[in-house]
Every structure is written in structure tokens, then in C-alpha cells.
C-alpha positions as CSV (number, residue, x, y, z in Angstrom):
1,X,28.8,27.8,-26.0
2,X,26.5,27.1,-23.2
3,X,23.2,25.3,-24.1
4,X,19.7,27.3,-23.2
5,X,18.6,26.0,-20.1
6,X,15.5,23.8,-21.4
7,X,11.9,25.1,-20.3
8,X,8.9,22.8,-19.1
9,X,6.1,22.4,-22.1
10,X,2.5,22.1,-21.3
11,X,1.5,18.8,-19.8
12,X,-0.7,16.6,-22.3
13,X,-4.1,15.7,-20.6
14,X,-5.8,12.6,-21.5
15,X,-9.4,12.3,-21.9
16,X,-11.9,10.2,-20.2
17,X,-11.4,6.9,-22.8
18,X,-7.9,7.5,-22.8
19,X,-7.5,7.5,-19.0
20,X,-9.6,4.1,-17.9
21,X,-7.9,2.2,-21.1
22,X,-4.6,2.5,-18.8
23,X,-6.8,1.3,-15.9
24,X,-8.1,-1.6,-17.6
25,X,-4.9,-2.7,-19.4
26,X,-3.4,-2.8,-15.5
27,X,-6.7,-4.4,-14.1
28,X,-6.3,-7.0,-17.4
29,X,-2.8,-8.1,-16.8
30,X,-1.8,-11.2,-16.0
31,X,1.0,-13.7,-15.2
32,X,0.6,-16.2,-18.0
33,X,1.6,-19.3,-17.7
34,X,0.1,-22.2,-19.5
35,X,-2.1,-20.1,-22.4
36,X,0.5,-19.1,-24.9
37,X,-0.1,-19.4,-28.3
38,X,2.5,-20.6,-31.1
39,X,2.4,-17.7,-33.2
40,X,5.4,-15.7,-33.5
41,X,5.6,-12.1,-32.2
42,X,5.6,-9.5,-34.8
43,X,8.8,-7.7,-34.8
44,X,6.8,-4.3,-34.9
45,X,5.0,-5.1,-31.6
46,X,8.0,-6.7,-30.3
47,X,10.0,-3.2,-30.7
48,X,7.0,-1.3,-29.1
49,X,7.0,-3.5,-25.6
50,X,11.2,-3.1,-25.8
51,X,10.9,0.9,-26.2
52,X,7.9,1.0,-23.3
53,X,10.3,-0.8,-21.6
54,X,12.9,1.6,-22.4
55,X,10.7,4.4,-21.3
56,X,10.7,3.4,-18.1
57,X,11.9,6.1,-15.2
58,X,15.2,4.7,-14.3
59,X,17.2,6.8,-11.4
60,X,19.9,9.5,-12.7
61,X,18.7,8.5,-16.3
62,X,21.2,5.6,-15.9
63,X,19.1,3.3,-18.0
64,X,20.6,0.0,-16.4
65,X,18.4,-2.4,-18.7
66,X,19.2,-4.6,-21.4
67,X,16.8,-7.1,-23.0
68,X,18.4,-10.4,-24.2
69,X,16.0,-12.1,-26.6
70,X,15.3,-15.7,-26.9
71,X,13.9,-18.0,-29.7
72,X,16.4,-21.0,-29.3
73,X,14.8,-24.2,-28.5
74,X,17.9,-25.4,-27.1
75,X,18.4,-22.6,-25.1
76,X,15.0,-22.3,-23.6
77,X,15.8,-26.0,-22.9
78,X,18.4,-25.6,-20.8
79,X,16.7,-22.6,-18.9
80,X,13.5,-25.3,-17.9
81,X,16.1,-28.0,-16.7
82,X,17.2,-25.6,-14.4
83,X,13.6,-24.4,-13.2
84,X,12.7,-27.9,-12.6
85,X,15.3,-28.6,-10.7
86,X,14.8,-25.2,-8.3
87,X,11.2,-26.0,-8.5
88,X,11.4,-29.5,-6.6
89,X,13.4,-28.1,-4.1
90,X,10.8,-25.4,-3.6
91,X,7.9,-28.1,-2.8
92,X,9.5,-29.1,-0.3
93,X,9.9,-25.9,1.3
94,X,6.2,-25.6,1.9
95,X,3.9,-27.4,4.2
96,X,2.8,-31.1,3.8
97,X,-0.9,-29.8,3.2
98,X,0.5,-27.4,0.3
99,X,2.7,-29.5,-1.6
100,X,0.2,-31.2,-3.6
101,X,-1.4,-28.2,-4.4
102,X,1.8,-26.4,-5.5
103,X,2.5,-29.6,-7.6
104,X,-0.8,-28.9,-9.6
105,X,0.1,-25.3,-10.5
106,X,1.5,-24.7,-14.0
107,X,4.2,-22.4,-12.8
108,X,6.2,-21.7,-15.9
109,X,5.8,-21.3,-19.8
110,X,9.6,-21.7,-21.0
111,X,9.2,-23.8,-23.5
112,X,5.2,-23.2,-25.0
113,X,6.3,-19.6,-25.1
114,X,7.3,-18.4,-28.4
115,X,9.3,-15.7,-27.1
116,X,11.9,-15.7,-23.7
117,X,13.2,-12.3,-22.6
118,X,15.5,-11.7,-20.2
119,X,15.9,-8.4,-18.7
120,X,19.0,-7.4,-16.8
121,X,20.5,-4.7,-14.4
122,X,24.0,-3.4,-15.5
123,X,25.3,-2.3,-11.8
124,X,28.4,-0.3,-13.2
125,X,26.4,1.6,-15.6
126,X,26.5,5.3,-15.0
127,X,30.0,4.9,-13.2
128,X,30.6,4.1,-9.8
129,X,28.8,7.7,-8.7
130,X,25.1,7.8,-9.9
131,X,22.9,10.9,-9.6
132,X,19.8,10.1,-6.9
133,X,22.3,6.1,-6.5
134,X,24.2,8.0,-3.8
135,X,22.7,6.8,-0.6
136,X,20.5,3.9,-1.9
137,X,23.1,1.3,-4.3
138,X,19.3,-0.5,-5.0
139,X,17.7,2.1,-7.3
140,X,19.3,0.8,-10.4
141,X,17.7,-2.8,-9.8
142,X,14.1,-0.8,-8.4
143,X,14.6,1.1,-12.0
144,X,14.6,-2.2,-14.1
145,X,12.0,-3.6,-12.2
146,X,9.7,-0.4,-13.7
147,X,11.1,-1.5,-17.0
148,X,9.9,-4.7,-16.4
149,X,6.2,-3.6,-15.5
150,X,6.0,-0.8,-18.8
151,X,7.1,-4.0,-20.8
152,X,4.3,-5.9,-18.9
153,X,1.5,-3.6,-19.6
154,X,2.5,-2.3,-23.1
155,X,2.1,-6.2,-23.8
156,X,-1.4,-6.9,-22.7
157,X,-2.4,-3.3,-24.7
158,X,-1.0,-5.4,-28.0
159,X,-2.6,-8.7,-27.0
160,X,0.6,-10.4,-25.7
161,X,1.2,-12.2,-22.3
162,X,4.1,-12.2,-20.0
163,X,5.0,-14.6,-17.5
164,X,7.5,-14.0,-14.7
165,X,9.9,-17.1,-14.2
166,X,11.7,-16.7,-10.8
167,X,11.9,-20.8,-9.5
168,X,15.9,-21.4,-10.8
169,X,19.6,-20.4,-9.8
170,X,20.1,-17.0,-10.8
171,X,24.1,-18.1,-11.4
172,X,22.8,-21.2,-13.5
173,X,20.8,-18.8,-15.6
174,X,23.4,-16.3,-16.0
175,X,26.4,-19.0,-17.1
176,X,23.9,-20.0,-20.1
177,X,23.7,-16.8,-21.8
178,X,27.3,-15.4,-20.7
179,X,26.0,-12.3,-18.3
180,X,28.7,-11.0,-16.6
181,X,29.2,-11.3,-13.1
182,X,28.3,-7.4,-12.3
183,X,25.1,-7.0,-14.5
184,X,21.9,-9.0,-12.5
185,X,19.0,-10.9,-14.2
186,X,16.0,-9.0,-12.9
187,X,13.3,-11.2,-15.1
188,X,13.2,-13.8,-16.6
189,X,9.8,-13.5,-19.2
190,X,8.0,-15.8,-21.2
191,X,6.3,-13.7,-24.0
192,X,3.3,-14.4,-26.5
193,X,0.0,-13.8,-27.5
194,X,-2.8,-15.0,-25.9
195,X,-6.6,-15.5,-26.9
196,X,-7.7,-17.2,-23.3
197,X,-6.7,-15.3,-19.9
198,X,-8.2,-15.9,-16.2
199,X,-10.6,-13.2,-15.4
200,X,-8.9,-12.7,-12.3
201,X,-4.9,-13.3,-11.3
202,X,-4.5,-17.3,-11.7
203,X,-2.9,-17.9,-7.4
204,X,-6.3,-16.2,-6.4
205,X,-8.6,-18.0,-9.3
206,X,-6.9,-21.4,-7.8
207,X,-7.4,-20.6,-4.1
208,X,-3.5,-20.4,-3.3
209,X,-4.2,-16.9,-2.1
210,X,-6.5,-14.0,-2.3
211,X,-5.8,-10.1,-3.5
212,X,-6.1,-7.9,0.0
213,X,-8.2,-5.5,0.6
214,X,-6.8,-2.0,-0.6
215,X,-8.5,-0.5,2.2
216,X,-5.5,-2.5,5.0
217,X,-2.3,-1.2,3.3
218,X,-3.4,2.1,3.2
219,X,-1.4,4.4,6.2
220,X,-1.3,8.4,7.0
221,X,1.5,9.2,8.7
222,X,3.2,6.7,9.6
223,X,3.0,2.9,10.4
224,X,0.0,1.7,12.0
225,X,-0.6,-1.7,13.7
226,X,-3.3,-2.3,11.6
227,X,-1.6,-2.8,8.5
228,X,-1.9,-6.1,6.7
229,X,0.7,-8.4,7.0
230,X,-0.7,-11.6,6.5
């Protein structure tokens, strides 16, 4: 028997309060780094970030996330010996003038973190023909990445902070917690609360570099020569 075809229901509207408490959660997050707290995560608010994350849009509903969880000192261990060993050969990838300065940023919270999560991209889920995956192979890795940001903001709205580690060997990372060789590590997070944040994002607080003006990446059109790409 053939199922009804489903009908659209009416689209909920949020109220004033409702709308700029999303606005400020997004203005409020932050990459955290250095201002974790030692308190473990409730499992309750843990399961609300994983399911925002799950809510994410993901392309052909191929849901190509999964969230490997990580409270294992030893673990967590081996992930930092590999970020410190990507992170001095990124020093000396930047100018002489720099490289003191990039030595003073706290870059990573691997190990003060309570919480690591890592979130992944399964590239063969959905089959090898994907709905909307047809002409773009990409939009499974684009649809984890909005996983990644729901996570983010559903975070700050219970008080938690989320770091972004990127500075290690993605194949180094992967042969420490078995992930096979066709599902990609997207993010690697550091997770916990936080009491303290920077009132603005910590790069731009530090002078490394400053938020541009809105105003130069917008376009009509098509591409202009005025666009910022500085």
C-alpha cells in the first residue's frame, strides 16, 4: 500500500526573545582554548549537543556523522604528542616576525579539556549514488561541517566551550582511534564548561588578525573586484 504523500505543517514563528537568544549564542561563541574547567559534562547536556548535532541538514538525508567520544587520559595523550609535533613544523611556516608570536598562542586544550570529540565523515554512507551528492562528491564533508557548527552553538546555549584542534596528521590521528580509511576526521573538539570567555574571538583579542568588515564580502550579482581578500 502506498503511503500518503506527507503535507507541509504550519511554520513555527519565534518571538522577539526567542529570535536574538540565537543571535547572541552565535555572537557569544568562541574557540576555547586554554579556559576549560575540570568538571565533567553532564551526560544529559552531553546528549543535547550530540542530537543538535545530529539535526544538522546533511545532503540527501545521508547523515554522514559520527561522534567518537573521548575521556581517556592516555588517549588524549597521544592525540597532543601528535599536535605538538605538527605544531613546530607550523612555526616555521610563518614569517620570522610571526613566530614568536604564534609561539605565545595557546592553540589547543587536549589535555585540560574534560571532554575530546571527534567528529567524522562516513564517505560511503548513502551508497555510492547520493541524492543532491551527484555532481559535487564534497557535500557529505560540507554536511558534517554544519554538524559540527549546531554542536558548537548548542554548547555555548548550555554553558560549554568547544575548541577546534586542526595542527596534527590527519592519518596519525585516524590510526589512534582505528577510523577507517574511507570515513574522514572533520573535527577534532575539545569540550567543557567554561565560566571565563574573551569578549571578542581570542586571534583578534591578541592582535594576530582582525574580523572584516561585513560590509566587503557582501556581492550582487556576481564577483566584484572589490571583495576582500586580504
Amino acid at each position: 500500500m502506498k503511503n500518503a504523500d506527507p503535507k507541509p505543517v504550519s511554520a513555527r514563528i519565534f518571538d522577539d526573545a526567542e529570535r536574538q537568544a540565537l543571535y547572541d549564542i552565535i555572537e557569544a561563541r568562541r574557540d576555547v582554548r586554554n579556559e576549560f574547567l575540570p568538571d565533567d559534562i553532564e551526560p544529559d547536556a552531553l546528549m543535547r549537543i550530540l542530537r543538535a548535532a545530529h539535526n544538522a541538514p546533511s545532503v540527501g538525508f545521508m547523515q554522514p556523522w559520527n561522534f567518537i567520544v573521548i575521556d581517556d587520559p592516555a588517549q588524549k595523550q597521544k592525540v597532543h604528542a601528535a599536535f605538538a609535533d605538527a605544531n613546530a613544523e607550523a612555526e616555521q611556516m610563518f614569517s620570522k616576525d610571526r613566530q614568536e608570536t604564534y609561539r605565545s598562542l595557546k592553540l589547543e586544550g587536549i589535555k585540560k579539556s574534560p571532554l575530546n570529540i571527534i567528529v567524522t565523515c562516513d564517505r560511503a554512507r548513502g551508497g555510492k549514488v547520493v541524492w543532491g551528492r551527484t555532481h559535487d562528491a564534497a557535500m557529505d564533508v560540507y554536511s558534517t561541517v554544519c554538524a559540527v557548527q549546531n554542536l558548537w552553538l548548542a554548547a555555548r546555549a548550555e554553558g560549554i566551550g568547544i575548541g577546534w584542534v586542526s595542527i596534527f596528521e590527519k592519518d596519525r590521528v585516524k590510526a589512534i582511534f582505528n577510523i577507517p580509511a574511507h570515513v574522514e576526521l572533520v573535527a577534532y573538539l575539545c569540550v567543557g564548561y567554561v565560566e571565563e570567555l574573551f569578549d571578542k574571538p581570542e586571534l583578534s583579542a591578541r592582535g594576530w588578525r582582525h574580523r572584516i568588515d561585513i560590509n566587503d564580502l557582501i556581492m550582487k550579482n556576481g564577483w566584484t573586484d572589490t571583495a576582500n581578500n586580504a
